[in-house]
C-alpha positions as CSV (number, residue, x, y, z in Angstrom):
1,X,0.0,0.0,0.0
2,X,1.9,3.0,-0.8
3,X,2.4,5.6,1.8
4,X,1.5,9.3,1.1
5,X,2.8,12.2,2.8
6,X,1.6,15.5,3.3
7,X,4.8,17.8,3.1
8,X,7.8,17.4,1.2
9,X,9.9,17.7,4.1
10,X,8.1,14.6,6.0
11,X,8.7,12.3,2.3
12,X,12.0,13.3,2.3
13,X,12.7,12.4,6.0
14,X,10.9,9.7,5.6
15,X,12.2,8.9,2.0
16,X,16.0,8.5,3.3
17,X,15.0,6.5,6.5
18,X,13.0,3.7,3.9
19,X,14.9,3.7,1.1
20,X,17.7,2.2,3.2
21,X,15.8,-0.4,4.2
22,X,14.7,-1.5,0.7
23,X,11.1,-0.1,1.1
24,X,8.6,1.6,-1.1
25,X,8.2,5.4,0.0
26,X,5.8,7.7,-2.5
27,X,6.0,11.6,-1.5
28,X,3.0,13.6,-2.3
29,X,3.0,17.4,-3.7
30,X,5.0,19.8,-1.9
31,X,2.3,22.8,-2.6
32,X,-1.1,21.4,-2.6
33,X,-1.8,18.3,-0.6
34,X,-4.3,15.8,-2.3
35,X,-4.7,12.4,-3.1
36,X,-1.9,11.8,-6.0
37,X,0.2,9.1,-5.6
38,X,2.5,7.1,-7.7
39,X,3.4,3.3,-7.6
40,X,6.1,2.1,-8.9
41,X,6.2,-1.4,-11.1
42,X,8.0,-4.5,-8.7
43,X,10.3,-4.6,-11.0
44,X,10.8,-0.9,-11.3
45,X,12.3,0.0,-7.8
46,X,15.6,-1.6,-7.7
47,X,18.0,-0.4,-11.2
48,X,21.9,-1.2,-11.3
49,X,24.0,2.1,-11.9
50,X,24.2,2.9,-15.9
51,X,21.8,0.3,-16.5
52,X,18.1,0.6,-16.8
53,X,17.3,-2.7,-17.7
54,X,13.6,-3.3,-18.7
55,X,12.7,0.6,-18.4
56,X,10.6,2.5,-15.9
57,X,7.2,1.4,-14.9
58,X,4.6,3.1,-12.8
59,X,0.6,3.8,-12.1
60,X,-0.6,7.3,-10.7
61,X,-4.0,7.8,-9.2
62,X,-5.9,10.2,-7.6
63,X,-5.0,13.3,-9.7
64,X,-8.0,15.0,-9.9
65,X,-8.6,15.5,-13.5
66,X,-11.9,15.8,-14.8
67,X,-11.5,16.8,-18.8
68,X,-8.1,15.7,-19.1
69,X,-4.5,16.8,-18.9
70,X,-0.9,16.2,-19.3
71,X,1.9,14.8,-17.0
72,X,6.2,14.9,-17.7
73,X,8.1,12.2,-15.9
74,X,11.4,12.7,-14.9
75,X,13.9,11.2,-12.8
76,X,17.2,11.9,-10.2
77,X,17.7,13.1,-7.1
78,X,15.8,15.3,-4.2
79,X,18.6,17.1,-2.2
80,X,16.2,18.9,0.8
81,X,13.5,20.6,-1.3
82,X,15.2,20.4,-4.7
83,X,14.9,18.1,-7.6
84,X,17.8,17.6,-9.8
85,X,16.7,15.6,-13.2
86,X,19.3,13.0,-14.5
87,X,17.0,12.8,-18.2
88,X,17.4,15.9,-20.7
89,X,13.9,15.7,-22.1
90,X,11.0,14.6,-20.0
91,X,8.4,12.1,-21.0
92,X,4.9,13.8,-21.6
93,X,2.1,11.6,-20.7
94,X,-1.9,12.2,-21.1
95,X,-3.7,12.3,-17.7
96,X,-7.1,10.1,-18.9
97,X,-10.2,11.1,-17.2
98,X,-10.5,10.2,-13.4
99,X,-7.1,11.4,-12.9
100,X,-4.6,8.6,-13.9
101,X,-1.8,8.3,-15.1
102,X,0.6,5.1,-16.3
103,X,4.2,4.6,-18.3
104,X,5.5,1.5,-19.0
105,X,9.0,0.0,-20.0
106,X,10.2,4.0,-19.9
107,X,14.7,3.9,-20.8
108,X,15.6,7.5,-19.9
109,X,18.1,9.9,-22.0
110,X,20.3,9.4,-19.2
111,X,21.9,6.3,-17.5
112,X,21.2,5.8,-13.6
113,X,23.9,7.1,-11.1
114,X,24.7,6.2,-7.7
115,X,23.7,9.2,-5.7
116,X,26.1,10.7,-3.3
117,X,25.4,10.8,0.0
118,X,22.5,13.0,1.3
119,X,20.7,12.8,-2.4
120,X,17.8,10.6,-2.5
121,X,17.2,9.0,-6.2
122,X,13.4,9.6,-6.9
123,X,11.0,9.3,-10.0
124,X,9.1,13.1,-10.4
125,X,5.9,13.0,-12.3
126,X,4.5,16.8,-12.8
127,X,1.3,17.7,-13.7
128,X,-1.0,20.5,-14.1
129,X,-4.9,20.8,-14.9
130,X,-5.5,21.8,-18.6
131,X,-7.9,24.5,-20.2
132,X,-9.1,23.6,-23.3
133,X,-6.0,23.0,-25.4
134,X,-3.6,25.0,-23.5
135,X,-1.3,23.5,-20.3
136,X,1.2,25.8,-19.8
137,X,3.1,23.6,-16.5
138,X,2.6,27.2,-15.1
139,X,0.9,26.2,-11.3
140,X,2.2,22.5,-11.6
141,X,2.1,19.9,-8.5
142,X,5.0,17.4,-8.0
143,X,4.3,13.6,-6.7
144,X,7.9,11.4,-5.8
145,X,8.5,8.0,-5.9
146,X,11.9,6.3,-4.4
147,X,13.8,4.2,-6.2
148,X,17.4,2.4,-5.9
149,X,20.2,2.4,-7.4
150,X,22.6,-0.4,-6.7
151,X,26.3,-0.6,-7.1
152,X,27.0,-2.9,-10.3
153,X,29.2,-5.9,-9.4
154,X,31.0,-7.6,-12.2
155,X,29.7,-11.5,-12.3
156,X,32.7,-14.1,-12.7
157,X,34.9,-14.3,-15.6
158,X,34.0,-17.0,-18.5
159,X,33.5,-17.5,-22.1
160,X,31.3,-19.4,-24.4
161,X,32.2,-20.2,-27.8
162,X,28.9,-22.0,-29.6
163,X,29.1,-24.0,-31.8
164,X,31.8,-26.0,-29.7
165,X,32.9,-27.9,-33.3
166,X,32.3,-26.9,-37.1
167,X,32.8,-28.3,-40.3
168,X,34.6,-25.8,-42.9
169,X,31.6,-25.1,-44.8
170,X,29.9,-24.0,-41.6
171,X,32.6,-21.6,-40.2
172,X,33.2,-20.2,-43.4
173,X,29.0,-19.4,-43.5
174,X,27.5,-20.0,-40.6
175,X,30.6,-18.5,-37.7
176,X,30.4,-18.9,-34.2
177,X,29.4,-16.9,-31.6
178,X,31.1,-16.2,-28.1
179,X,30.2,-14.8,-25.1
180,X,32.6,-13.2,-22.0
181,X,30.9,-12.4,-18.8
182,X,32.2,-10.9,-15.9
183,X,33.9,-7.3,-17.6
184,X,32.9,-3.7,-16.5
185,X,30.0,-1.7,-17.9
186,X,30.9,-1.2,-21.2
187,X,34.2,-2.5,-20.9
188,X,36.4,-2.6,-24.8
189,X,38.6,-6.1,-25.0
190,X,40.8,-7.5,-27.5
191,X,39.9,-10.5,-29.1
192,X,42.3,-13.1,-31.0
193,X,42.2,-16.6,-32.6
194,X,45.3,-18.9,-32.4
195,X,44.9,-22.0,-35.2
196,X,46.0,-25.5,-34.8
197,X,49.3,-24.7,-36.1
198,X,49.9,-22.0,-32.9
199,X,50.0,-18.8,-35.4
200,X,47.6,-16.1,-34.8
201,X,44.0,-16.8,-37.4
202,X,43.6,-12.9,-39.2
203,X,43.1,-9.7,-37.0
204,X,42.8,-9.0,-33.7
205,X,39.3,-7.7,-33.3
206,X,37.3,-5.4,-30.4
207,X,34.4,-6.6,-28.3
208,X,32.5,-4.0,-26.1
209,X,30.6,-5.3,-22.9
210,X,27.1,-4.0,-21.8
211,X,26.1,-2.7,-18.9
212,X,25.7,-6.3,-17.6
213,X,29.7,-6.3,-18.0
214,X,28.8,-9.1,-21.4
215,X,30.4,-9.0,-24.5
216,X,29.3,-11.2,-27.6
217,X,30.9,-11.3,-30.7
218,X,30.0,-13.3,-33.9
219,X,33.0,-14.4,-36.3
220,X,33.4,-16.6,-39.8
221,X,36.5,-17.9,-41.2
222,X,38.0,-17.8,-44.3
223,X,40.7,-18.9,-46.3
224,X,43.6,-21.4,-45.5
225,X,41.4,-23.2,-42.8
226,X,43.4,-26.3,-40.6
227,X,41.0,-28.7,-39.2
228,X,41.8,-29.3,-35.4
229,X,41.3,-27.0,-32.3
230,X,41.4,-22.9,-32.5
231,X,42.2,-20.7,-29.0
232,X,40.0,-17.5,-28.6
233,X,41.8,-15.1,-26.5
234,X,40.5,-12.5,-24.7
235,X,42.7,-9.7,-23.4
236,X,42.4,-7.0,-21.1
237,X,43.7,-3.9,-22.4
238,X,43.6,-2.1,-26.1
239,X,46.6,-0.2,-25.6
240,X,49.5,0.0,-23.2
241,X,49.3,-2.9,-20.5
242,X,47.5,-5.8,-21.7
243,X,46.4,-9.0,-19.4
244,X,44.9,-12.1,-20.7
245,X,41.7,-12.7,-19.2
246,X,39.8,-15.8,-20.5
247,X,40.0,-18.2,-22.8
248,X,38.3,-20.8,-25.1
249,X,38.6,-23.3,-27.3
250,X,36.5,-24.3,-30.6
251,X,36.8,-27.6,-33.2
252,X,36.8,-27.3,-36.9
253,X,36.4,-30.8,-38.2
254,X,34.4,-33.7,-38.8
255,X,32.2,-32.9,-35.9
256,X,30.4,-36.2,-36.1
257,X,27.5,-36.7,-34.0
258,X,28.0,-38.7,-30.6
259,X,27.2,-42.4,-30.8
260,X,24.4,-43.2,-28.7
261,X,25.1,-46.0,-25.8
262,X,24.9,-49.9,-26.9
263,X,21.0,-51.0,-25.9
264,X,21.4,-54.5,-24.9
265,X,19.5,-56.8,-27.2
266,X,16.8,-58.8,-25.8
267,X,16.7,-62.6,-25.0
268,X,15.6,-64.3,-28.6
269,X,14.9,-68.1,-28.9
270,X,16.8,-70.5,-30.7
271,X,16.8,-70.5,-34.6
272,X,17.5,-73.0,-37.0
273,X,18.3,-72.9,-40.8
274,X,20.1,-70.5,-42.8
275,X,20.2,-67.0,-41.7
276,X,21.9,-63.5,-43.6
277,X,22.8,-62.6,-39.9
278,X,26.8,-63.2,-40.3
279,X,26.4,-61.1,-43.4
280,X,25.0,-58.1,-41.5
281,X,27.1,-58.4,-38.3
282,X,30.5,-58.5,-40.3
283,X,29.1,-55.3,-42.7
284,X,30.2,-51.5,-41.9
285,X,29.3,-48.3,-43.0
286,X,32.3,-45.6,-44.0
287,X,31.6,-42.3,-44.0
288,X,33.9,-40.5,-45.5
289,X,34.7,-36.3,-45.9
290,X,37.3,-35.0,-47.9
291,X,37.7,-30.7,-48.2
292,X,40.6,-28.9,-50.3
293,X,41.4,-25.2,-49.2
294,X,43.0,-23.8,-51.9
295,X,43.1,-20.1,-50.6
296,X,45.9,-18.7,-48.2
297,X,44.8,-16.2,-47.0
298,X,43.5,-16.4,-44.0
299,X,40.7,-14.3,-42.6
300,X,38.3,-13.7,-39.8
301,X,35.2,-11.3,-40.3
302,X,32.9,-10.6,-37.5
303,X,29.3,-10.1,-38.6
304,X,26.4,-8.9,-37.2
């Protein structure tokens, strides 16, 4: 249920005091006190610094509209009485009749900050009653919900290279794609292959990671391809001091499927007479692939 407060002074007390503790705390208008309140989405209260993830989602009631209006939502801090916006342009929502007011999946023109200390990270939605056509935001009322900004802490450090084995005609096509976890928000890495043969495959190339500190990258070969196992690299540092961080390895090859486990066979009674059985048991089946790479150049292209 949220909790509504008369004064800005009282939400902002209160505001700090809550928002430590996890909790929910909407603050009403500082001018006018009414019924407004906002709610904010469960999944809308807790955002990781520069990361917004699925957007900003809320529900306002009580706003006492009766033809209709227009809200902007903004969002930053409250220091005391003032509201400092993190977003350059605000979103402008319609008010519907009975006074409510809802955005959903919302990404700001700003990323999230951690606050310093004393600021309190709020949502601001401002309104104001229109006249006809005109709402000039000249008498406006300002409603506050908290939200939280958490520190972001980089997850461990790993790599996944899918397909783990591809035949030439499908790394020359198809590619692979890897995966490193565990970098900084929009961390830049170097990325290498090393071939059977130990020599570095074509050029190094650059991978950015998200603000969920993950980088993906998706590559094809070409040119004088080995069949056998290739090394991807992943170093930290573009220029200057460079550290290796993880590392993978991939198969181009046959890549024949696994054999499935022997099913025992089940008791059978005796037969007599002639039989095509030692025929069948003493056949095989050869399959055979043969590839010639005539290029020698050797390339890797990474593709979107």
């Amino acid at each position: 249920m949220p909790i509504t407060f008369t004064t800005r002074i009282a939400a902002i007390a209160a505001a700090t005091a809550i928002a430590a503790a996890g909790v929910l705390v909407i603050a009403a208008p500082a001018s006018a006190a009414g019924s407004e309140s906002i709610v904010m989405a469960s999944d809308s209260i807790h955002f990781t610094e520069n990361n917004w993830g699925d957007g900003i989602s809320l529900t306002g009631t009580g706003f006492g509209v009766a033809d209709g209006g227009v809200a902007h939502v903004n969002v930053g801090t409250l220091n005391g009485p003032t509201f400092t916006a993190w977003n350059t342009t605000p979103l402008e929502i319609p008010v519907v009749s009975g006074g409510t007011v809802a955005v959903t999946d919302w990404i700001p023109d700003a990323l999230p900050q951690l606050p310093a200390s004393g600021l309190t990270p709020v949502v601001q939605v401002t309104y104001e009653l229109c006249s006809g056509n005109s709402c000039e935001f000249s008498d406006t009322t300002d409603v506050y919900a908290n939200i939280v900004i958490d520190p972001f802490v980089p997850g461990d450090p790993g790599i996944t290279i899918t397909p783990g084995c591809n035949t030439v005609e499908q790394i020359q096509n198809d590619g692979y794609t890897i995966v490193v976890t565990g970098l900084g928000q929009f961390e830049v890495v170097a990325d290498s292959v090393v071939g059977p043969d130990g020599q570095q495959f074509g050029d190094v190339a650059q991978l950015q990671a998200d603000a969920t500190g993950t980088a993906t990258g998706h590559f094809t070969l070409s040119g004088d391809i080995q069949l056998g196992i290739y090394t991807e690299k992943i170093v930290r540092g573009i220029e200057g001091d460079q550290v290796d961080y993880v590392s993978g390895t991939f198969e181009v090859g046959t890549c024949a499927a696994p054999v499935p486990a022997a099913v025992p066979e089940a008791p059978k009674l005796a037969e007599t007479g002639s039989s095509d059985g030692g025929l069948l048991a003493g056949g095989t089946l050869t399959l055979l692939l043969a590839g010639t790479v005539l290029m020698v150049a050797r390339r890797r292209r990474a593709t979107v």
